[in-house]
N, C-alpha and C positions, 0 to 999 in steps of 0.2 A: 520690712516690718518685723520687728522681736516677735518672737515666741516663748513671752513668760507663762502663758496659758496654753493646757494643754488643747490640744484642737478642739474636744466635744463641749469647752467653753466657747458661749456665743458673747466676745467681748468685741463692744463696739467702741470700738477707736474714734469716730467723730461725733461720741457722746460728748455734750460740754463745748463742741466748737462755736466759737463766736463768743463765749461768756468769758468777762474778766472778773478780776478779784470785788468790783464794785457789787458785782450779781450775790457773793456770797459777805456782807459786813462786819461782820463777826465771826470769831474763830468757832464757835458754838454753830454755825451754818456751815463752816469748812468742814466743819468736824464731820457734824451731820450728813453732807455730802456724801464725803467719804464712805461713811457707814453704809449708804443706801446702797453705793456699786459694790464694794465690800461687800454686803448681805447677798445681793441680785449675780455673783460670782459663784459665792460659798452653795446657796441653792441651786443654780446651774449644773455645779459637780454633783453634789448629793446626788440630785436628782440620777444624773449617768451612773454614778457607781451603784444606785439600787437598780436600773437597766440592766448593766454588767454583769 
C-alpha cells in the first residue's frame, strides 16, 4: 500500500469502493468529491500538528 500520507493521517483506502463514474454525473460532482476527502485530509493533519 503507498505511503503518500503521513501515518497520523486516517486515509481510508476503501472509501468510494463499489461506486463508478455514473454515482458522480458531472464534473461539478467530481469536483465536489474531491474537495470533500481533500478538506477531511487537510483537517486531519491540522488537527495533529496543533497535538504536536
Amino acid at each position: 500500500m503507498p505511503e503518500d500520507f503521513p501515518n497520523y493521517v486516517d486515509v481510508d483506502y476503501e472509501n468510494g469502493e463499489g461506486e463508478n463514474p455514473e454515482d458522480y454525473p458531472s464534473m461539478e460532482h467530481r469536483i465536489e468529491k474531491a474537495i470533500e476527502v481533500t478538506r477531511k485530509g487537510l483537517e486531519e493533519s491540522l488537527a495533529q500538528q496543533k497535538v504536536v
